[in-house]
N, C-alpha and C positions, 0 to 999 in steps of 0.2 A: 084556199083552204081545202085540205083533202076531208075525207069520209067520218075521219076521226079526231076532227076538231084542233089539231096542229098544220101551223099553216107549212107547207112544203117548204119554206125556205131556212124557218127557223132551227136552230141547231137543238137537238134533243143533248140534256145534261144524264153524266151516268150516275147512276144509282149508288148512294154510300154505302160501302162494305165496310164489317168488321177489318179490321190488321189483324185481329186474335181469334181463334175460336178454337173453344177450348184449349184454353191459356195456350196455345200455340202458335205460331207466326201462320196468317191465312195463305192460301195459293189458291187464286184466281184469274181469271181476264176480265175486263172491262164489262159489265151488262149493260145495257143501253136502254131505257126505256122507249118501250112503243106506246102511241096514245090510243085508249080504248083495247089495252092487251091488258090481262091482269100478270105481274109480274110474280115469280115463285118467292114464296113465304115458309120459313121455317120456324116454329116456335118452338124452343125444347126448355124443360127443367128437369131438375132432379127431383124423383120423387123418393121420399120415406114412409112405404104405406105403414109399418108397425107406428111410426112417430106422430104421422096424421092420425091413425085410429087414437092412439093412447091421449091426446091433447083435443080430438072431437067430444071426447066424453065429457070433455070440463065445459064445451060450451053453454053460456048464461051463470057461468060461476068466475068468481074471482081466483084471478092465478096470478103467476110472478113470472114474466120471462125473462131470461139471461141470455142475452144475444152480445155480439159481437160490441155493439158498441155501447153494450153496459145494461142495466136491470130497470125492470120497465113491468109497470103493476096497474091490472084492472080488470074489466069483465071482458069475457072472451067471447066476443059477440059473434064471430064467425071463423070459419075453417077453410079456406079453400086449397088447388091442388098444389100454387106456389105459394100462399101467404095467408096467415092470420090477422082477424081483426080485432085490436085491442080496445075499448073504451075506454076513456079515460073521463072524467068530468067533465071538460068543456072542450071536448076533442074524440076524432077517430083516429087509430095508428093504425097501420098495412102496414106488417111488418112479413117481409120475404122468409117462408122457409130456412132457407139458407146461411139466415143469418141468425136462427134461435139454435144456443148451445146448450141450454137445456127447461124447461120449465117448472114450476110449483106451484101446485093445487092443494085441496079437497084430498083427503085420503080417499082414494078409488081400489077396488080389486080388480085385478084384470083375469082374466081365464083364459 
């Protein structure tokens, strides 16, 4: 057993890569993990700062979101940078950004 807790003989397995990103065919080579190396991390989303601002304001009020895979109604218990949290009565939704096509609230003013 080496330093790093893999024994020298065993075969290190490579790391699953996307095929797409950003809906593209990926090009890459093989990464190979090492043990006790931290391997590089990317996390990205798209963000809509006017569309989070305008839907932050409804949070603890009842809204209606129209997402992708159909309409979906409760209290808007959270906001975050990829997803809203919906309530429901006997349930929570995470619903991804990306997939709300538009919502309805509360008459609000904006400025």
């Amino acid at each position: 057993m080496n330093g790093y807790g893999a024994h020298p003989n065993q075969a290190q397995k490579p790391i699953d890569q996307s095929a797409y990103v950003g809906q593209m065919p990926a090009v890459h080579s093989p990464i190979v993990p090492i043990s006790g190396v931290p391997q590089p991390n990317l996390y990205m989303t798209l963000l809509d700062p006017v569309f989070l601002q305008h839907i932050s304001r409804h949070q603890g009020q009842q809204i209606a979101l129209m997402t992708t895979a159909g309409r979906l109604q409760g209290q808007l218990a959270g906001v975050g940078a990829d997803h809203v949290q919906l309530n429901l009565e006997d349930r929570s939704l995470h619903i991804r950004i990306q997939h709300i096509v538009y919502f309805e609230g509360p008459l609000a003013s904006y400025r």
